[in-house]
N, C-alpha and C positions, 0 to 999 in steps of 0.2 A: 480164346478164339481158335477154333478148328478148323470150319470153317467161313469164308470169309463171302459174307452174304452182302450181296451189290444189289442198289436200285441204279437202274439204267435209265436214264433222263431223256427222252429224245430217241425213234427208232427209225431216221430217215437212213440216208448213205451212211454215214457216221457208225451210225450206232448200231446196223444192222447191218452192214458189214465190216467194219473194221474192230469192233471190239465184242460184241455177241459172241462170233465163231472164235474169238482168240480164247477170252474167259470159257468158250462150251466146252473145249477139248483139254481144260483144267479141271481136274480134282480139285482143289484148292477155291475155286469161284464156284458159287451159284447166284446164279440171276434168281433174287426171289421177287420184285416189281419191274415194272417198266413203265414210265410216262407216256404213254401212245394216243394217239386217237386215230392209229390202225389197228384197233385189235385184233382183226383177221389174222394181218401177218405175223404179228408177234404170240399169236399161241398156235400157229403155224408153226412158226421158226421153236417157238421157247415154250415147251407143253406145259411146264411148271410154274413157269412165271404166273404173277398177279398183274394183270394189265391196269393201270389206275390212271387217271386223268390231272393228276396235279405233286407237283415235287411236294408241296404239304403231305401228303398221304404216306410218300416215301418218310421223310421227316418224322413223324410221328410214329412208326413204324421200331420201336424197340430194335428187335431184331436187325435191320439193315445196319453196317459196317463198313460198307464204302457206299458213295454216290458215286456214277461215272457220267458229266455232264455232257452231252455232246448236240447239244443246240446251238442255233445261229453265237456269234462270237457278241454281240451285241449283249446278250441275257447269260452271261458267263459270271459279268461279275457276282451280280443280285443272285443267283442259283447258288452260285461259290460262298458265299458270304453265309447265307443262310442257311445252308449245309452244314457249314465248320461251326457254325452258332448253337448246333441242334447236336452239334460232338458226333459227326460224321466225318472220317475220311473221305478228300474227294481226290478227284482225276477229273481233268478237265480236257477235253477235247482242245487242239492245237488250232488256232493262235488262244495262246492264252484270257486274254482279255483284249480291251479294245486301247487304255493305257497304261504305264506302266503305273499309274499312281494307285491304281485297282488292285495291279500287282502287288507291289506294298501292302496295301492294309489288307489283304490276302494273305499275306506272308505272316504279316503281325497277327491277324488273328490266327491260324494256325498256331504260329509257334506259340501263341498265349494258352490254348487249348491242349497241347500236346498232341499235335493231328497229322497226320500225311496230308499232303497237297503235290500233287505231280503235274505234269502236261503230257499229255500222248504224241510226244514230237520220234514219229513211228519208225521215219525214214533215215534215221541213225543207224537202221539195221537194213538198209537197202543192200543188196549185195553188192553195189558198184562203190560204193559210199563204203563200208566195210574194206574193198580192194583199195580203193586208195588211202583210206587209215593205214594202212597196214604199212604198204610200199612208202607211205611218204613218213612213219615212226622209225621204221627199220632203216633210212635212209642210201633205198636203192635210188633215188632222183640225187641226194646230195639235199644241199640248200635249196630250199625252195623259194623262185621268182615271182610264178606267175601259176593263180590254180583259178582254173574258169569252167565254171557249171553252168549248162544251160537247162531251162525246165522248159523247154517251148511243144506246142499243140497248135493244132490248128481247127480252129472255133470262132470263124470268121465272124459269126451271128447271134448278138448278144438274146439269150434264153432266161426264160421265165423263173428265174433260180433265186433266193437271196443274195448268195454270192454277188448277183449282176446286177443287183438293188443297190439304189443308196444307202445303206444300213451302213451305221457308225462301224468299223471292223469288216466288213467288206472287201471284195477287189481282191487282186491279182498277189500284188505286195503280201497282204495277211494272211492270203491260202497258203500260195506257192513259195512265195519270198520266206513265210517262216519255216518253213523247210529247210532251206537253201542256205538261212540264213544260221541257223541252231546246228545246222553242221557245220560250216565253218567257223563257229564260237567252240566248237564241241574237239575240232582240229588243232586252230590258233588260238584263240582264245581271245582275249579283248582288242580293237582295230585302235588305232590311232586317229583316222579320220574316215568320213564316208562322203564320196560324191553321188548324186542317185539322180535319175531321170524316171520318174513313173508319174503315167499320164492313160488315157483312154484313148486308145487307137483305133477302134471300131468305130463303125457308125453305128449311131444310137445310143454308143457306151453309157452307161450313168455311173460305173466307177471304172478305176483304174484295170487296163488286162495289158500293160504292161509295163516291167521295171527294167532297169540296168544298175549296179549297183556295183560298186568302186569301192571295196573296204581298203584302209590304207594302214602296211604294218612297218615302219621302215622301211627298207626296201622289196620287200613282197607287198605285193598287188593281189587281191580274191577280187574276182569280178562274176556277180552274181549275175543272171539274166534267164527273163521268161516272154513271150510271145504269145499271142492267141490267134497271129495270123502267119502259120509256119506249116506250109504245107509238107517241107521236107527237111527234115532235124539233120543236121552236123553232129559231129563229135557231144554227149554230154558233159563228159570229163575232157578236157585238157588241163595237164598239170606238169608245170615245168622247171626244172631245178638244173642245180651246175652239173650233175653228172648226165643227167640226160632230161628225157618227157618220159609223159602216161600217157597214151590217148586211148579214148573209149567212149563207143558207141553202144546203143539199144537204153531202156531204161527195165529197172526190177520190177518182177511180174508180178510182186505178190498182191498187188491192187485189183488186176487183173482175174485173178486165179480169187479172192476172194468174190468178189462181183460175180463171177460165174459159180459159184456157190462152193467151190472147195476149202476143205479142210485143211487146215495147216499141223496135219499131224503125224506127218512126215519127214524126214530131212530133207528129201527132195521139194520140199514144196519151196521154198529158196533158192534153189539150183538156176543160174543161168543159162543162155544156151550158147553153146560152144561159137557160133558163128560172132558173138556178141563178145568174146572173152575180149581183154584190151591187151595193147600194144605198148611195153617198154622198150623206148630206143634209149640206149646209153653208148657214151662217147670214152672211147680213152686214147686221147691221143691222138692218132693218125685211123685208130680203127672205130666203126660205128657197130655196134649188134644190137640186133633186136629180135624182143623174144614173145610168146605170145603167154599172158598172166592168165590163167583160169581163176576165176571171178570164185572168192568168195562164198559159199551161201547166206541167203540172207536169213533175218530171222525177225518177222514183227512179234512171234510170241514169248521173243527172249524181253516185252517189256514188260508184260504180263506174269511172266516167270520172277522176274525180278523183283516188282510189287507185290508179289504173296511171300518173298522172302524180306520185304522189309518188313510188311503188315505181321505175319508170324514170326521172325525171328530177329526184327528189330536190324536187317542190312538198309544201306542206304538205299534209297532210291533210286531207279535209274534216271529218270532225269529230275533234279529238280527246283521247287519252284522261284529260284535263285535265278535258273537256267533260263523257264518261261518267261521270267521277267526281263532277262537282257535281251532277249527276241522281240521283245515291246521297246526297249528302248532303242534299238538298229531301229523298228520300223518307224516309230517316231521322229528318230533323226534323220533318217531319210527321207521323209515325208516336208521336212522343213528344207532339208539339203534341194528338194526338188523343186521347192514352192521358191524358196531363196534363191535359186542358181548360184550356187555357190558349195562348195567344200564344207562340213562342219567337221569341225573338231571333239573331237567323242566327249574327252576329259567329263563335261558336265553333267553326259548320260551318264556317266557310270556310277554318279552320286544319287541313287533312285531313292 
């Protein structure tokens, strides 16, 4: 394999902006199908591509070597499953599935196949999220107490979207939450316990658009939280250790900058903007200083770069479906933690 020939499943938000432009500006990817029933825009966008109307058609397609799924989270598993059946690598659009049990036999069948299986959990390369890896491995905070991210918008007015449908995999939790939540497994690593509150706070709601989530590590607290009724955001990041805090406002453009149709083929294209950079206060003593950290750049195409170095030269994956899977079981246990009122105790999630 020289080159690594993708059908592309789905060409809504997803798919046409968040991985189209990543794989177009690789040598290494060709989109040679896409699932669409826009063809307009897809031989707009992608002159080469084969526009087809059914993942069969990709399937049977010799030639194709990765599937990239990025349909509603509901048709992830059935699409995933029968992908790796047909000896395709997949990547699957983030939340990975709808439970972790899918995850599993996900995982099994791959690994029975000898197959890649990733999740496109992108925002590991957010620039903000990249600054506080950094600062809080290097141990400019000290011990960390308390790291609080918030994802909040304001979207008072529940819209015609599947998102906002009762579809299994749905809501606020599986967007946003596994975001939020795949990076702080990607930081600390497995919680000890989770308290969650996620409910439908809009009128009209029919799922959840918003969570609060309490992962519990010994004595560090992650406290995850997203809003759809937030007209004006606080701090994203707070994060706070014995030698001092982080705080940090704005969130990374590169969603932004994708949606309006730019290229991520620059290193500036992750560049934050300076008004946005965050604030380390550290304490010694009697004396307080603080400094201003210039953020990072971010990089969504460093996951893309990374999958053609598994696919050709057999490195690891950047995330993988090990990873997507414990993203499924936080949300799971939260979901019960919510319905329960009460605290759950991870220990049993971790046994997927």
């Amino acid at each position: 394999m020289e080159t690594i020939k993708v059908g592309l499943v789905g060409y809504g938000l997803s798919g046409a902006t968040f991985h189209a432009p990543l794989m177009g500006v690789l040598e290494e990817f060709e989109i040679a199908k896409v699932v669409s029933s826009n063809t307009d825009k897809v031989q707009q966008d992608l002159k080469n591509a084969e526009v087809v109307s059914s993942l069969e058609q990709v399937l049977a397609d010799p030639a194709i070597d990765l599937v990239v799924i990025t349909t509603p989270t509901h048709l992830h598993f059935e699409m995933a499953k029968q992908s790796l059946m047909a000896g395709k690598h997949v990547i699957l659009e983030k939340p990975m599935v709808v439970e972790a049990r899918e995850a599993t036999e996900l995982i099994r069948i791959a690994e029975e196949q000898g197959l890649l299986l990733s999740v496109y959990h992108n925002r590991r390369w957010d620039n903000d999220f990249l600054t506080v890896k950094k600062l809080v491995n290097e141990g400019a905070l000290g011990e960390i107490n308390t790291y609080q991210v918030h994802f909040d918008r304001f979207r008072p007015h529940v819209r015609d979207r599947w998102r906002e449908q009762p579809f299994p995999g749905s809501g606020t939790l599986y967007d946003l939450g596994s975001h939020l939540i795949d990076q702080a497994l990607n930081l600390f690593g497995w919680p000890e316990s989770i308290s969650a509150d996620v409910f439908g706070q809009r009128e009209n709601a029919q799922t959840d658009d918003y969570f609060h989530l309490v992962l519990g590590y010994s004595k560090l607290r992650v406290i995850l939280h997203a809003g759809s009724i937030v007209a004006g955001n606080g701090p994203r990041f707070q994060v706070h250790g014995s030698k001092g805090s982080f705080i940090k406002y704005g969130i990374d453009g590169q969603e932004n900058l994708l949606k309006e149709g730019h290229k991520p083929a620059d290193s500036s294209f992750g560049a934050d903007q300076p008004e946005f950079y965050g604030k380390l206060i550290t304490v010694d003593g009697e004396t307080e200083k603080q400094d201003t950290i210039e953020t990072l750049p971010g990089s969504y195409l460093t996951y893309y770069k990374q999958i053609a170095a598994s696919l050709l030269q057999g490195a690891k994956p950047p995330v993988t479906a090990q990873e997507g899977l414990a993203v499924i079981a936080i949300i799971e246990a939260a979901l019960a933690s919510s319905k329960e009122k009460k605290t759950i105790v991870l220990d049993r999630y971790k046994e997927f």
